[in-house]
N, C-alpha and C positions, 0 to 999 in steps of 0.2 A: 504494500500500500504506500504511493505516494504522498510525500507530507507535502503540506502546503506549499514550502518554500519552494521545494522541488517541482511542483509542477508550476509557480512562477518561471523559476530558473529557466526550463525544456521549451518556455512559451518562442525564445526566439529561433529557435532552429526549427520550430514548424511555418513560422511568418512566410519564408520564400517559398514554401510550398502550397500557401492557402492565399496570398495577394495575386498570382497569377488567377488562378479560376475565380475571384472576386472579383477583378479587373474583366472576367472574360464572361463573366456570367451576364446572360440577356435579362432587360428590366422587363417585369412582370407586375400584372397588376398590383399583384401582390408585396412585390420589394419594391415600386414606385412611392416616390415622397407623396403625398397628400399634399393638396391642395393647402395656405391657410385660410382658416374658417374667416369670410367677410366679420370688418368688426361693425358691431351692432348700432345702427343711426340712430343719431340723436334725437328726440322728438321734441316739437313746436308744440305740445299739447295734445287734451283729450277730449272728447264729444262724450257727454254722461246723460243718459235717459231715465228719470226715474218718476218717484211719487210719492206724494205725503210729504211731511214737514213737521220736522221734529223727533220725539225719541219714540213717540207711537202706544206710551203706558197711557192706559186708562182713558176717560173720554178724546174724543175727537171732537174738537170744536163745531166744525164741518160737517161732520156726521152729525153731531146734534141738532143743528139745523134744520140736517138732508132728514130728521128721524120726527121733526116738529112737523117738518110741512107733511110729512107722510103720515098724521094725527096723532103719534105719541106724544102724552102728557110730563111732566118731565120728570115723575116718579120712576114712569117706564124707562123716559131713558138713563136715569139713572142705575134702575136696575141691571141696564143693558151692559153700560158700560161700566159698573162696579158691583159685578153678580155677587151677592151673598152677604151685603150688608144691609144696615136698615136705619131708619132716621131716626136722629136722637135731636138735641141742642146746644146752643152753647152760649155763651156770654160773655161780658167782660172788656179786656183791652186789648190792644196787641202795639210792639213796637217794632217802628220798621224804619230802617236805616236807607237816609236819603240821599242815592249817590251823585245827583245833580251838585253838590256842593264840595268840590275837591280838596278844599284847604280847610280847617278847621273853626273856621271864624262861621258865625249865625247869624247874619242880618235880616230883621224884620221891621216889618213897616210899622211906623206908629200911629196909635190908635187908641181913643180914651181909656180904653175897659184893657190895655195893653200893663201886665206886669211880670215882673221879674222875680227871682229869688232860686235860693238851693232849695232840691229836694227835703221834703223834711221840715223846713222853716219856712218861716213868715215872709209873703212875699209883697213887694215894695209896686205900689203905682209910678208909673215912667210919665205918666200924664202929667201928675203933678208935678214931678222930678225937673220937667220943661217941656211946657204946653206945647212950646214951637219947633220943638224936635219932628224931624220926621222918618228919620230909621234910627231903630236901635241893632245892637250888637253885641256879642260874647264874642269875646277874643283869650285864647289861653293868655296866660300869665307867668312868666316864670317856670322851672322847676318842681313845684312844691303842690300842684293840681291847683293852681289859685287861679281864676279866670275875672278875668275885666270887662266890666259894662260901660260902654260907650255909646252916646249918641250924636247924631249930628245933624244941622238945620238945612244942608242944600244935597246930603248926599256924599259930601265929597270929603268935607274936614271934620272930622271926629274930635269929642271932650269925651274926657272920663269922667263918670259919675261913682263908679264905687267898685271894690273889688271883691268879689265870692269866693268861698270855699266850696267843694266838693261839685256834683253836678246840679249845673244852673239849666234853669227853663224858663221859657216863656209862656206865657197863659193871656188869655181873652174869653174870662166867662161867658158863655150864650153869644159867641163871633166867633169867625175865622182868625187865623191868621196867613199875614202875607210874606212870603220869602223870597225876598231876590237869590236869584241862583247867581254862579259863576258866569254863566254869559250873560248875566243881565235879565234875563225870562224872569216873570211874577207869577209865583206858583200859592196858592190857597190852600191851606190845611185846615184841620178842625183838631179841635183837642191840644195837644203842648207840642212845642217845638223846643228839643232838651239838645244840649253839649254835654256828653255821657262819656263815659270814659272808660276805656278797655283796664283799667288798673294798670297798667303799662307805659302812663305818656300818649298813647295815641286817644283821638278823642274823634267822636261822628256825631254828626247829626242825624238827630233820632225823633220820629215824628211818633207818641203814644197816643193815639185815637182808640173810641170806641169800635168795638169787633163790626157793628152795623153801618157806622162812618169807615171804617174801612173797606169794605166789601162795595159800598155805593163809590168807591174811589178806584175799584178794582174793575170790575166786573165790565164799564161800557170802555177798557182800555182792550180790554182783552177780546172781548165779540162785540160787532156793533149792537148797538142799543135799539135800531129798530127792527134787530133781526125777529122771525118766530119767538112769541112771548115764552111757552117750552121752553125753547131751546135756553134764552136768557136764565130763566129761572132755573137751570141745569147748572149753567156757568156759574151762579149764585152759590147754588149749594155748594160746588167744588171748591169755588173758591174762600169761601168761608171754612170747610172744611181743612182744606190744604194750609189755611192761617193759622188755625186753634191747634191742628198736627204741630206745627211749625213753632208754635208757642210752646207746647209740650217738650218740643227737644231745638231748642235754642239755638241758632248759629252764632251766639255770642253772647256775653254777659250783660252785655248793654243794649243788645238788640235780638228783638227772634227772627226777622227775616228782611229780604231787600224790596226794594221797588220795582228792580228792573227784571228781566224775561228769562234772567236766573233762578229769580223765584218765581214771582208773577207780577206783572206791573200795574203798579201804583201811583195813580195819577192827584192825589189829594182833591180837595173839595172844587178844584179846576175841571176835574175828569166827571166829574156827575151828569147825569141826563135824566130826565123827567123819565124818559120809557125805561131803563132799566132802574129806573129807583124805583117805580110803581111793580116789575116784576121783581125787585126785590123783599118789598115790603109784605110781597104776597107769602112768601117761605122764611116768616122772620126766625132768626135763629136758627134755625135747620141745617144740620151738618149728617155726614155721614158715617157711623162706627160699623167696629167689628170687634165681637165679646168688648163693648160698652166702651170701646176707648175709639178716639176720631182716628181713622183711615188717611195714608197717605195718598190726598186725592190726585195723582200727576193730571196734567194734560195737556194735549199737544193741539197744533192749530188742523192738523186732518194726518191721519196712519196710512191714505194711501191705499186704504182698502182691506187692511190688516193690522188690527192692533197688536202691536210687539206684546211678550211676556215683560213684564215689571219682578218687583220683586216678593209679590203676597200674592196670597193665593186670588183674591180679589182686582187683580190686575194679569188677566189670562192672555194669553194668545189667542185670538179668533179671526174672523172674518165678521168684514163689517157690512153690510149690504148698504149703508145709511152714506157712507162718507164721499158719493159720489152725486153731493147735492151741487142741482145748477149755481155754475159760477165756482165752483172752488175750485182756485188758481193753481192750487197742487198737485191735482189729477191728474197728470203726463209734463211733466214739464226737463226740458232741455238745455243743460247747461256744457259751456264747454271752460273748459280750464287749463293756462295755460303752463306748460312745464318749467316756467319760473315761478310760478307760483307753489308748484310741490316743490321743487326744489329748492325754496327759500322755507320751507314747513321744514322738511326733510334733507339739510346738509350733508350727511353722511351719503346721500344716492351719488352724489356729485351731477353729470349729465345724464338725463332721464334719458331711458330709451325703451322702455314700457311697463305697463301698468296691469298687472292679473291678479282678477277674482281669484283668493282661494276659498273659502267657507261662505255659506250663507248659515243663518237660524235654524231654515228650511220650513217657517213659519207663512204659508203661503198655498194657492193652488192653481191649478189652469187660470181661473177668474183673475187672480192677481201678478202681475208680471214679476218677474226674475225669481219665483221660488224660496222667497224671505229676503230678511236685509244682511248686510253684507258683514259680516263677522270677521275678516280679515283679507288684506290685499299685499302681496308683493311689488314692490317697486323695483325695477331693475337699472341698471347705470353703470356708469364708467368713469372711475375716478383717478387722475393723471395714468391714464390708460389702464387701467386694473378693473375688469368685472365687479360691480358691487349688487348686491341687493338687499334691501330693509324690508321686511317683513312690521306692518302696520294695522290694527285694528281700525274698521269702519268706520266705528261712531268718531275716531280721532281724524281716520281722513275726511270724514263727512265734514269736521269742525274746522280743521286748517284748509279746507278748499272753500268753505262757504255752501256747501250741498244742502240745500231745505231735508234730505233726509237718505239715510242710507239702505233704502230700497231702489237700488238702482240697479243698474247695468253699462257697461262699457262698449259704445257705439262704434267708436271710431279714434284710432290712434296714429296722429302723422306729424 
């Protein structure tokens, strides 16, 4: 047996006898170099087909509607769209954190019945303070949670009037109040307008309204107000619902939830309309539970034809026969998107050169196009010439591209 060395050694006195018949030997398909494989083009973008808008839990805006004009009361469609629960009530306050205001200062318009003070203690008239004010303001203060009250006669130059401990608010028994935003917009609240504080330094403003003033500030933001009366009074319940959940389990110490389309939007005593405050009024207090605690009511502006599974048993996968009411704008719609734009989502692909479905839900049928939404996608690329590809969930590409919802499909790639 020859040892290793050994048969290195013997390799060169076979050379002269195996480069002849290598040199001589005819190329065959088989010992031919291959071709290399073309490299893969860059692509300008993608054509996406899809339907629905939004995450697709629980009612369908659209469907509700499409489920009003078709006679259902909006018991039923409640039931429809949150099988297994039943109506209870609820009351009280709720606080909701107002993002129109970037920077932490509270300017409010003033107004006789306009006063001031911290939580907890005695609070000071601004009227009498200086009749001829006409916006007041919290401004933090220092280090030490101290906030400063200032008003001012044109607007523009600010006095101090006095300085608070702890979290300050604004009140106007039986009025609104008025809030300049950061661009300038005059927006109308009801109930207190607080500078609350995370315990941390950071501080929001924080609008605590009654649960019935809240919901008339909700409700004609979210579905128009002179939609099917149904349908409104559907919106009603979820939405008060999905507030008193919300209060239940806090998204912060100083607020339970937001205004804008992350929760659901809230338009304060600006947003109210005569038709949905009258179908309000009709389901006062009315929420929805399950074993006697309020349900996380989601919902989307239409599922597209298929409401996704959520996360309770009350939030099923189905088929929705209702969400294909005349006029909803999400029923087939066509967007294209182009490959700077995933690739500014998604750096790691470097130059896009295609985009593949791999999972759906599989929550879907013949009736509903692409066979559920889309549960994950590869992105392919080439990065300082090296093959890449990223592996992406849907509901994230649906967010970095702008897609009303991840029921879709891949048209066209060029």
């Amino acid at each position: 047996m020859l040892t290793r060395m050994s048969r290195i050694r013997r390799l060169p006195a076979l050379l002269p006898l195996l480069l002849p018949l290598a040199l001589a030997a005819p190329a065959t398909a088989a010992t031919a170099a291959a071709p290399p494989e073309p490299a893969a083009r860059a692509l300008a973008g993608i054509t996406v087909r899809g339907s629905g808008a939004g995450h697709g839990h629980g009612l369908s805006q659209w469907g509700a509607q499409g489920a009003a004009i078709k006679g259902l009361d909006h018991r039923a469609i409640l039931r429809f769209y949150y099988p297994g629960t039943t109506l209870g009530t609820a009351s009280g306050v709720i606080r909701v954190r107002l993002t129109a205001l970037r920077s932490d200062r509270l300017p409010v318009r003033a107004q006789r019945a306009l006063t001031v003070g911290s939580v907890g203690k005695a609070a000071r008239s601004l009227y009498r303070a200086d009749p001829k004010a006409t916006w007041w303001r919290a401004v933090p203060f220092g280090t030490t949670g101290q906030t400063r009250i200032q008003g001012s006669r044109d607007g523009r130059t600010w006095r101090g009037l006095t300085t608070l401990t702890g979290t300050v608010q604004f009140a106007a028994p039986n009025s609104v109040l008025t809030l300049r935003e950061d661009d300038g917009d005059l927006t109308r609240y009801r109930g207190l307008l607080r500078l609350a504080s995370d315990g941390e330094g950071h501080r929001d403003v924080v609008n605590v309204v009654a649960l019935e003033s809240y919901v008339r500030g909700v409700v004609p933001k979210e579905v128009p107000a002179l939609w099917r009366r149904a349908a409104v009074q559907a919106q009603a319940v979820a939405a008060r619902t999905y507030a008193v959940y919300e209060r239940a389990h806090p998204q912060a110490r100083q607020y339970d939830l937001c205004d804008t389309a992350a929760c659901q939007v809230y338009g304060g005593a600006s947003a109210e309309h005569p038709a949905s405050d009258s179908a309000i009024a009709s389901v006062p207090g009315r929420i929805l539970t399950s074993d006697g605690a309020p349900i996380f009511a989601q919902f989307s502006a239409s599922n597209g034809g298929w409401a996704s599974a959520g996360d309770f048993a009350y939030l099923p996968a189905h088929l929705d026969p209702y969400d294909d009411a005349t006029g909803n704008p999400y029923r087939g719609w066509t967007r294209t998107i182009s490959a700077a734009t995933i690739e500014a989502a998604y750096p790691l692909v470097g130059d896009l050169t295609g985009v593949t479905v791999l999972t759906r839900d599989g929550d879907g049928d013949a009736d509903v196009p692409y066979r559920g939404r889309v549960v994950s996608l590869r992105l392919d690329g080439v990065q300082d010439g090296v093959p890449t590809q990223v592996t992406v969930s849907g509901s994230r590409f649906r967010s970095a591209t702008g897609l009303p919802d991840s029921l879709f499909e891949i048209t066209e790639q060029g």
